[in-house]
N, C-alpha and C positions, 0 to 999 in steps of 0.2 A: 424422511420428509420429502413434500415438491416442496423446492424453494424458487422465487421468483426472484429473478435479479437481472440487471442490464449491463450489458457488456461495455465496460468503462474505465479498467484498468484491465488488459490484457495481460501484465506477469501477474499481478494481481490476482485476477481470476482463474488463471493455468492454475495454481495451489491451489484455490477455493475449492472447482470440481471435481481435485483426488479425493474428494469425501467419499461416503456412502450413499448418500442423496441422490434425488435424481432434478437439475437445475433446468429452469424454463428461460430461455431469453427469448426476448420479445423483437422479434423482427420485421424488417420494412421493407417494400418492394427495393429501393435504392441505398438499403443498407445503411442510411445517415443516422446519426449518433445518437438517439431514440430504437435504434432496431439494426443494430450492429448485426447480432448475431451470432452462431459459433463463430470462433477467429479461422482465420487463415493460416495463420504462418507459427500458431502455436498446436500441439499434440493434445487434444481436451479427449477423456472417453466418450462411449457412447452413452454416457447416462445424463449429458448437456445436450438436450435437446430444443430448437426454435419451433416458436408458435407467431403464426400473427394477432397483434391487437385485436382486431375482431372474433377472436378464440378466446382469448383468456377470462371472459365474461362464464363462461361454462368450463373453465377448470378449476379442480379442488386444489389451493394451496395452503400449505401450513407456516408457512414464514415468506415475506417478503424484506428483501434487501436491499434497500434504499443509501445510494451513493450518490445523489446529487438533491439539490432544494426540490427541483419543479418534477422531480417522479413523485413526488407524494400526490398532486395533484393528479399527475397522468397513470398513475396507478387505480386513483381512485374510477377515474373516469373509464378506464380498460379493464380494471375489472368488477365498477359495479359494487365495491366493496370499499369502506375504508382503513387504508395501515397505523395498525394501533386500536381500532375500536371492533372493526369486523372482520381481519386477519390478523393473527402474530407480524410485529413488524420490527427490524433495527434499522440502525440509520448507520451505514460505514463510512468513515470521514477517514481521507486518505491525505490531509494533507495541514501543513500548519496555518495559524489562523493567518490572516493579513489585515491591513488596514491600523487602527491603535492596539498595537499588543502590550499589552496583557490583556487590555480591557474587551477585545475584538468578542463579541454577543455569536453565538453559534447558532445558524439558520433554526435548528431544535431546541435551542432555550424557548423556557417558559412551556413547557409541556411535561409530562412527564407518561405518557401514552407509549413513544416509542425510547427506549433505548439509544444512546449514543454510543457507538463502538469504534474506540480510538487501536492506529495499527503500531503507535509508541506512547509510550509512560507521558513523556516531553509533550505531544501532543495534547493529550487530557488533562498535562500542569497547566497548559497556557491558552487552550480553548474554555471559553466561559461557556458552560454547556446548564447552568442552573435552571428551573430545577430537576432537569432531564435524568434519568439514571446514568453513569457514566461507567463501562468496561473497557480494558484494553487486552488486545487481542496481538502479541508478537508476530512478525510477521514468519513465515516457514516458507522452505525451497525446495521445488522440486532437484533433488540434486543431481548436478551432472553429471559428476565424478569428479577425479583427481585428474585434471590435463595441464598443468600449468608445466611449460618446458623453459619458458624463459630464455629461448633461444636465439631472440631479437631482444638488442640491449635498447628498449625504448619502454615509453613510460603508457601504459593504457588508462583513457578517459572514457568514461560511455554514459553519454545524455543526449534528450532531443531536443530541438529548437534553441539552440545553447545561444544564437545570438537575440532570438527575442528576448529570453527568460534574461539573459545579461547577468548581474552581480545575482541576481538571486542563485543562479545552479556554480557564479564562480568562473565567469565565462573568462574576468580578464584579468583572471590566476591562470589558466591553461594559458594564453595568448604571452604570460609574462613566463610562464614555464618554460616552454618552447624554445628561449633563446640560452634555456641555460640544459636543457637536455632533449633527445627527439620523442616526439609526442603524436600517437595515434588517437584520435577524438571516431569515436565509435555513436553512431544515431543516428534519427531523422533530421535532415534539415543541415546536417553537420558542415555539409559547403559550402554556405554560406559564411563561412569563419576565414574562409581564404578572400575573401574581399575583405576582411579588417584590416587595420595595421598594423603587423609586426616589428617588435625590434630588429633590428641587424642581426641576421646570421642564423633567424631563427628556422628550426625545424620541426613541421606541423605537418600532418597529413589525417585526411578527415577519410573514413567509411559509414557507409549506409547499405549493411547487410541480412540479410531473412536471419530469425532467429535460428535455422539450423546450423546456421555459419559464424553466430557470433563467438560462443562458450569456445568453440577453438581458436578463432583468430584472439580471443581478450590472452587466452593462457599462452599465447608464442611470446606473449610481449611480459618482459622482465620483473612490471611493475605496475598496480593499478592504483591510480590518483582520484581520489575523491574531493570535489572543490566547494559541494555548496554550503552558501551561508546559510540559507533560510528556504530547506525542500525539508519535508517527511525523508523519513530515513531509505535511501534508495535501494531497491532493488538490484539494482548491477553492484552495489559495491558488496551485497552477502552474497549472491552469485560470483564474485569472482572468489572470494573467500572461499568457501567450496571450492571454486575452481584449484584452489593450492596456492593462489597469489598473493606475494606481500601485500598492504596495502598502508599509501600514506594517506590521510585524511583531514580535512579541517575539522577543528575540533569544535563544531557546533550542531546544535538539536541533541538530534537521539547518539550521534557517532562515538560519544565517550562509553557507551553501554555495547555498542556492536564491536567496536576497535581495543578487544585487549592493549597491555604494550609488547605480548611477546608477537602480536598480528604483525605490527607494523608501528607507525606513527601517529601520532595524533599534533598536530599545530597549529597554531593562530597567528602565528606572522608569515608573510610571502618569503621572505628571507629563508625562514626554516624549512617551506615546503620546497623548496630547490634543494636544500642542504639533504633534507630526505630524501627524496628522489633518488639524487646522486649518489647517496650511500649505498641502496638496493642494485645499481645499477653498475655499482664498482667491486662490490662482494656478493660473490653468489650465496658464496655460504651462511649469511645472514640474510639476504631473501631464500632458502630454502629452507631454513628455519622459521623463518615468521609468515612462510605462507604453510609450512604444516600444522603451526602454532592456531592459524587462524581459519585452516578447513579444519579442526578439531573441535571449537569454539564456536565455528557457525553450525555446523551439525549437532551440536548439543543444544545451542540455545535457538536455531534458528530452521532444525527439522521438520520436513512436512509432519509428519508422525504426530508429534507434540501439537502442531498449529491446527490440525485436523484434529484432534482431541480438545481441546482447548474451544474449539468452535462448536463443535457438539455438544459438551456443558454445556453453552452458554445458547444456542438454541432452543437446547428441551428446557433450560429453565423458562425461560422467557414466555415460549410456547404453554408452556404448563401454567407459568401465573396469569398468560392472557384467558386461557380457557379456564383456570377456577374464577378467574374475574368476573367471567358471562356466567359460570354456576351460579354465583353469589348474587349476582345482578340481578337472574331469574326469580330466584331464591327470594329475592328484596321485593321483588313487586308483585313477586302472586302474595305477600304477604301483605303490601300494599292494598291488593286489592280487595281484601278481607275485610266484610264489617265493623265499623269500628276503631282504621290501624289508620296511624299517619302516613302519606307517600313519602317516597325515600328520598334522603335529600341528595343534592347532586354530587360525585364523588369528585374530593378536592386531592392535589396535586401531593404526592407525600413530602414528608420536609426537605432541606435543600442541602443531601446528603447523598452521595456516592455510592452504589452498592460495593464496591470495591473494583479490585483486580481480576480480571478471571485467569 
């Protein structure tokens, strides 16, 4: 298939284009977040190719990928076409809902045109997506290998903007961890955490490194801590996982499904995530067990292979029901137009039912 899609979650999208496919991103002279482009600092093949907007009106695609509200509209408009009625379309929702959850209304309620494609189970429980079809799609890694050495007895963190984002990623569990073990906070924006206030005696040290340099510097360090309360299931912590690292975890969202108990830990008092920490960080021999435990369990459930398979299903189905949709439609109106026959009436939204899991 061309699939259209905009560059908007970068690990994200590294996994997307190991497909077979060949990916169009829509690019901009000044590269601003409409027309990103291939990444930089990630390894994409050559079958991710950039086009600019004024292009994409004169190419054939067979699915577009919609990951934010306003590309529905700017897709329309760049190519001339609308997602959902004149191309195959899903919508990728990366992230959990905000605002009154449970009840939080998902920008694609109330349609049932494009597909909602959730990247955890947790996600599609708690986003009100009716009566949209709703699939979820685990997420899978490109994996790195086995590097965890665990050579520096310190705990690794890796998130971006940790002090905007604040309690949401868990900012001030790393800040209250720091005084009871040493803590490497791996991101963008990450020094910005040394002008907070620390307890007495604490030890914190932030990096912001190219993704070539991350996957080794996460594996030197002993242990990987995952803080947030309320993110989609992140990416660095099934990356480090692969990487061979223990991992302690709050035990909120998706992290009860990613985080065996032979991985690591799973808790919901600050108390116990010190207590964790310190355990991995006192015995190797039970962090080298729970981080083999847990690159065995991400690679099963959380392999490119599988997630690349999993996306193809759910493509050609989609692709396939939008175009028997246009047969049937044709179908409907040359019949219409026949002496005689009633026009067709307008097709209504199917009932307010789930095609399932993919």
């Amino acid at each position: 298939m061309r699939v259209l899609l905009w560059h908007v979650h970068g690990s994200w999208t590294t996994s997307f284009v190991q497909g077979r496919h060949e990916y169009v991103l829509p690019v901009l002279p000044d590269r601003g977040e409409d027309g990103l482009g291939r990444a930089r600092t990630w390894d994409w093949p050559a079958s991710v190719v950039e086009t600019p907007p004024e292009r994409l009106a004169d190419e054939p695609f067979d699915m577009v990928v919609l990951q934010r509200p306003h590309e529905l509209e700017l897709a329309e408009r760049w190519l001339g076409r609308r997602p959902g009625r004149d191309v195959p379309a899903v919508y990728l929702e990366h992230n959990t809902p905000s605002g009154q959850v449970p009840d939080t209304r998902h920008p694609m309620a109330g349609q049932c045109a494009i597909p909602v494609v959730h990247v955890t189970g947790f996600n599609e429980l708690m986003w009100d997506c009716r009566p949209a079809p709703t699939f979820v799609v685990d997420h899978g890694i490109v994996d790195p290998g086995h590097r965890w050495t665990g050579e520096l007895p310190r705990a690794a963190v890796a998130v971006n903007d940790p002090v905007r984002r604040g309690r949401f990623v868990g900012t001030d569990l790393v800040l209250d961890l720091a005084a009871a073990a040493p803590v490497d906070v791996f991101g963008m924006r990450t020094d910005l955490l040394r002008r907070e206030p620390l307890p007495a005696g604490s030890d914190l040290r932030t990096f912001d490194l190219p993704q070539s340099e991350l996957h080794t510097e996460l594996a030197k360090r002993c242990v990987y801590v995952h803080t947030p309360r309320w993110t989609s299931l992140g990416l660095s912590l099934l990356e480090a996982m692969h990487l061979g690292m223990p991992v302690v975890a709050v035990a909120a969202t998706e992290a009860y499904a990613a985080v065996p108990p032979s991985a690591g830990m799973l808790v919901t008092r600050p108390a116990e995530l010190r207590i964790a920490v310190r355990h991995f960080l006192d015995d190797r021999a039970a962090a080298v067990a729970a981080g083999a435990a847990g690159r065995r369990h991400a690679l099963e459930h959380y392999g490119l292979r599988a997630f690349l398979a999993r996306w193809d299903r759910l493509l050609e189905e989609i692709a396939g029901a939008v175009t028997g949709a246009r047969v049937a439609s044709r179908s409907r109106l040359a019949t219409a137009l026949r002496p005689g026959t009633q026009p067709p009436r307008p097709r209504r939204c199917a009932p307010e039912t789930s095609p399932g899991r993919s």
